[in-house]
LUMMI-679463 format. One record per residue (C-alpha): residue number from 1; x, y, z. Coordinates in steps of 0.02 Angstrom, whole numbers. Layout:
BEGIN
node i:NUM	x:X	y:Y	z:Z
...
This chain:
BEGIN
node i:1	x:3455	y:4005	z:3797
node i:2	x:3563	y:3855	z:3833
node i:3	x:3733	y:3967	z:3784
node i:4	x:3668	y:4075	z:3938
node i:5	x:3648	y:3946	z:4027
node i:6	x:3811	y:3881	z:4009
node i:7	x:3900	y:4080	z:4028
node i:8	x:3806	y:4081	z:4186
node i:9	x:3858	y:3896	z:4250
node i:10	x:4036	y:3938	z:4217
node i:11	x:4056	y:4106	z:4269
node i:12	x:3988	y:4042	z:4460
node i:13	x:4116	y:3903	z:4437
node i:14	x:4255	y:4049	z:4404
node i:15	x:4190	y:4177	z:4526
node i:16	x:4200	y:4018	z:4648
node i:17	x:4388	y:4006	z:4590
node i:18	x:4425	y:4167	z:4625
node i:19	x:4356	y:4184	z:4799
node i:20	x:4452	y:4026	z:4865
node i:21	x:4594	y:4072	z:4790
node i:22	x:4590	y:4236	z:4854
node i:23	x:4540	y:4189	z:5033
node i:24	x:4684	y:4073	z:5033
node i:25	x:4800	y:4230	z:4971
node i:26	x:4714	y:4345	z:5099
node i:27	x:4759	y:4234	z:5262
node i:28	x:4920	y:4196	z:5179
node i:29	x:4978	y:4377	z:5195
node i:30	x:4870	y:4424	z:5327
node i:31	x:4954	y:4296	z:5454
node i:32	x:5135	y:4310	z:5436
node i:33	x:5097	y:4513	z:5422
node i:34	x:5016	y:4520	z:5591
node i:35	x:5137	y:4416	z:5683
node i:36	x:5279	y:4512	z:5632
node i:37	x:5206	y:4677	z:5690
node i:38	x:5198	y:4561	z:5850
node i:39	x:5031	y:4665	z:5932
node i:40	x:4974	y:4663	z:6117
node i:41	x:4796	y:4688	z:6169
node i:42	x:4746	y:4776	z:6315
node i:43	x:4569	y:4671	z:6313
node i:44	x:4675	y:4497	z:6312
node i:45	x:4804	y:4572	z:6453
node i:46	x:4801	y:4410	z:6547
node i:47	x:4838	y:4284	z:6392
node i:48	x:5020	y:4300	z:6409
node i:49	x:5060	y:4256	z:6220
node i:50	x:5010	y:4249	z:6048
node i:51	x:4902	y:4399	z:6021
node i:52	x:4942	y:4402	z:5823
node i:53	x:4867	y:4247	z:5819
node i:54	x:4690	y:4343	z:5894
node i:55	x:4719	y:4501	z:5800
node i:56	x:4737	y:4394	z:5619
node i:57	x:4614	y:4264	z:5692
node i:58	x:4470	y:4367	z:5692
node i:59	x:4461	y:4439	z:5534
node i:60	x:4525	y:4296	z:5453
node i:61	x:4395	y:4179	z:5523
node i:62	x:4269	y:4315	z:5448
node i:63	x:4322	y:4295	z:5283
node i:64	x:4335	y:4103	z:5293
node i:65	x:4156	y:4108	z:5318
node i:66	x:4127	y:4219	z:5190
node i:67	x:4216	y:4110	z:5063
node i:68	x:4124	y:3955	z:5133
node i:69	x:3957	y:4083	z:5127
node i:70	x:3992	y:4129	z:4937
node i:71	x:4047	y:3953	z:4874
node i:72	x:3881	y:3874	z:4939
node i:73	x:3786	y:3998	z:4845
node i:74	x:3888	y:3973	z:4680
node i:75	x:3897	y:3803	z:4701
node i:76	x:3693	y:3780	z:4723
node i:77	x:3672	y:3903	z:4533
node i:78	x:3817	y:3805	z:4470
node i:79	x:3739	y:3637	z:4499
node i:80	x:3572	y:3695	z:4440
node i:81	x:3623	y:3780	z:4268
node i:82	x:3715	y:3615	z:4248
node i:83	x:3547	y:3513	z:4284
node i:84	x:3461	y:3637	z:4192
node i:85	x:3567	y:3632	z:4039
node i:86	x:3554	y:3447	z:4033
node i:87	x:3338	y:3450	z:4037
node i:88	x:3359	y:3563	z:3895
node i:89	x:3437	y:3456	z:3779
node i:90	x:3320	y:3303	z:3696
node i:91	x:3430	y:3151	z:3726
node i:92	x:3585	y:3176	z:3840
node i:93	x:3732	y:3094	z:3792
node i:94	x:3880	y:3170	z:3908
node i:95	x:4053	y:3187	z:3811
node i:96	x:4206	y:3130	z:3882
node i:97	x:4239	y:3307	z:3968
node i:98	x:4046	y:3302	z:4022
node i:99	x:4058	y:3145	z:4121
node i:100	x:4208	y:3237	z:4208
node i:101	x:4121	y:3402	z:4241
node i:102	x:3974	y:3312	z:4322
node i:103	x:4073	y:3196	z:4438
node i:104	x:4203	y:3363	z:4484
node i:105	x:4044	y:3444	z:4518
node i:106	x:3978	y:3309	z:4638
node i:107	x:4134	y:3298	z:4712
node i:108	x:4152	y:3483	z:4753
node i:109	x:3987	y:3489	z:4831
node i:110	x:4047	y:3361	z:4936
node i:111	x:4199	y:3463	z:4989
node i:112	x:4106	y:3615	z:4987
node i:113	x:3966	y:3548	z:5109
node i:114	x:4120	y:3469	z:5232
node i:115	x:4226	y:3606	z:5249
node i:116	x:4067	y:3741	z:5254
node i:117	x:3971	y:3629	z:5372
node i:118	x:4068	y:3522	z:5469
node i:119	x:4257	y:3566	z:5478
node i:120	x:4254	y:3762	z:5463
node i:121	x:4098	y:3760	z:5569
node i:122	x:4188	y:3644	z:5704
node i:123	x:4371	y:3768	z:5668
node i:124	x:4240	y:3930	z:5717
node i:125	x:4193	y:3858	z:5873
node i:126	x:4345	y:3823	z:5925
node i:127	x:4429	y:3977	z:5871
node i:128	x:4270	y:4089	z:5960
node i:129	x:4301	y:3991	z:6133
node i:130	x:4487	y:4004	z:6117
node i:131	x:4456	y:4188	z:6108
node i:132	x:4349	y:4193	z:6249
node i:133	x:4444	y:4089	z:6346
node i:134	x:4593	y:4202	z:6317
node i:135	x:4518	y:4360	z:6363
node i:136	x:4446	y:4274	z:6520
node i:137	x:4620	y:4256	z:6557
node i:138	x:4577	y:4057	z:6559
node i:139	x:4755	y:4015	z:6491
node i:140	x:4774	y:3813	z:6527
node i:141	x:4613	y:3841	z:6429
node i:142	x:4652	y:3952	z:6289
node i:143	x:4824	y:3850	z:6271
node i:144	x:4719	y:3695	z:6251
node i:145	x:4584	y:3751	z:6132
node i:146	x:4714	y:3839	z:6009
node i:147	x:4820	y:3683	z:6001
node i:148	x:4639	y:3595	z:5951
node i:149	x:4616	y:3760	z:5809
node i:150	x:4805	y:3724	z:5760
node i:151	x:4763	y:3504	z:5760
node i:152	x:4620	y:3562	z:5616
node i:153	x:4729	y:3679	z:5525
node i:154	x:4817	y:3565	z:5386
node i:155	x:4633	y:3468	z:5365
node i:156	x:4567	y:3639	z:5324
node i:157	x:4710	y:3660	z:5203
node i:158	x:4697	y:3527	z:5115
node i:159	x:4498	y:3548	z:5105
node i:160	x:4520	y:3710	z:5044
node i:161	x:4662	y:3651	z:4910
node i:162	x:4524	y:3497	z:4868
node i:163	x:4393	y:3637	z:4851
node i:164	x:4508	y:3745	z:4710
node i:165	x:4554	y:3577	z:4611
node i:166	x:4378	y:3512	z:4600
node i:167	x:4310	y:3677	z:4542
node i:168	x:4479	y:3703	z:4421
node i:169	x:4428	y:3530	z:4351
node i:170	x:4226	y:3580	z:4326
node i:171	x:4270	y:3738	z:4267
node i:172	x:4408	y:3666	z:4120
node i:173	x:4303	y:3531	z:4088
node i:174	x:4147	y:3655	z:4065
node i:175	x:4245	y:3769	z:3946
node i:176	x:4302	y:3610	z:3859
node i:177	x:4119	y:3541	z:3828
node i:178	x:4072	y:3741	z:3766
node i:179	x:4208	y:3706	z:3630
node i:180	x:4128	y:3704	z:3447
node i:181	x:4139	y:3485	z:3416
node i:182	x:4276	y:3552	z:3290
node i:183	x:4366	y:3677	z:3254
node i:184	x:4336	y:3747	z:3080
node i:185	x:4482	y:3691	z:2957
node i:186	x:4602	y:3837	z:2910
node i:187	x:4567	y:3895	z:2745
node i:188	x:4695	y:3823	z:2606
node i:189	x:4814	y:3930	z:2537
node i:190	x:4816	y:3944	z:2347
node i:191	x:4966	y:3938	z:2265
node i:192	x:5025	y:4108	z:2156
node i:193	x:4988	y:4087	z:1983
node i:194	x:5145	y:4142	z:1850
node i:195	x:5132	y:4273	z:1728
């Protein structure tokens, strides 16, 4: 039971991994792709510029929460198979790589909870009025709120970059503490025997 445990605690750690990393590589092509193909939207007609930025936005901010969506619920099993793997053994005594894996943990559910609940939620808002704003026509407005959405921009960055590390680090120092406490010796080779 506790190796299922474990499978289970570390694959929501990589699956967490993976959808970071591949939000980050989504709105990484996503972006630059849009504003190249330089769009214009009738509905947005009287926001004189930057309608990449609305077209990209939109989707993008839908898979940002998504991502934040996902990595909540993988944290919360992640955390739990951890806690539950610890009740299972008789006397806990964490190994070097342990006492990492639960402090990486703790500190990505600290990072997960700010970006998910405070900055992202805080970046939607603004991004959802800027796009009403814009589409109202409202440009002093719109002008104002996306320079707020661009001031949050490298926070959510590096939140996002804090979020990948902390969950590299749990992951590595998970698959460390599933390591056999040594490896098994290689056997010795005998040496030929003459005729």
């Amino acid at each position: 039971m506790s190796r299922a445990i474990e499978t289970l605690h570390l694959a929501c750690l990589a699956i967490m991994v993976g959808v970071i990393a591949m939000t980050a590589a989504a709105a990484a092509v996503l972006f630059p792709t849009i504003k190249q193909l330089d769009p214009t939207l009738a509905s947005f007609a009287e926001y004189p510029t930057d309608h990449w930025r609305i077209v990209a936005g939109q989707p993008a901010n839908m898979l940002f929460q998504i991502c934040d969506a996902l990595s909540l619920g993988l944290l919360a099993v992640a955390a739990l198979t951890l806690a539950l793997r610890i009740s299972v053994r008789p006397r806990f005594q964490p190994s070097a790589s342990g006492v990492v894996r639960i402090i990486a943990l703790i500190a990505l559910l600290a990072a997960t909870a700010y970006g998910a609940f405070v900055l992202d939620a805080r970046m939607n808002k603004t991004a959802r009025a800027f796009w009403a704003a814009a589409e109202q026509g409202q440009v002093d407005e719109a002008d104002r709120l996306r320079d707020a959405f661009a001031a949050d921009h490298p926070k959510s960055t590096v939140a996002m970059t804090v979020r990948l590390s902390f969950a590299l680090v749990a992951m590595g120092a998970g698959l460390w503490n599933a390591l056999p406490p040594t490896l098994p010796a290689p056997p010795r080779r005998q040496p030929a025997r003459k005729p």
